[in-house]
C-alpha positions, 0 to 999 in steps of 0.5 A: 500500500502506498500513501501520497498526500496533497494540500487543500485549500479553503477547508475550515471546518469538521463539514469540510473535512468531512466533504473532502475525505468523502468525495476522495474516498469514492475514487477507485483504488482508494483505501483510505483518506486523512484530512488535517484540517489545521495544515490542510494535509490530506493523505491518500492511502492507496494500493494502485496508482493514484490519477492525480486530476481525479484527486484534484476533480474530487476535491473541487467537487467537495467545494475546495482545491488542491494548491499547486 
């Protein structure tokens, strides 16, 4: 298993979290998501490749973005 992690920005809230690791969960090959709302971490756990615009389109559909 493998973990990468992004930052999101615009979350400031347990809701935003919430709508973040839900959005990122649903994506294929993901086994697990933690979202550190205080630094805007979010790690995705893993067991095959991540496509990172599917993580980046998660995101935005939950209302937020991943910061370059």
């Amino acid at each position: 298993m493998s973990e990468t992690a992004y930052t999101v920005t615009g979350m400031t809230c347990d809701h935003c979290v919430q709508a973040v690791s839900a959005e990122v969960a649903k994506l294929t090959g993901v086994t697990g998501v933690d979202v550190d709302l205080a630094s805007g971490r979010v790690r995705v756990s893993h067991e095959q490749p991540l496509d990172d615009p599917a993580i980046r389109a998660a995101v935005e559909e939950a209302g937020y973005e991943v910061a370059p």
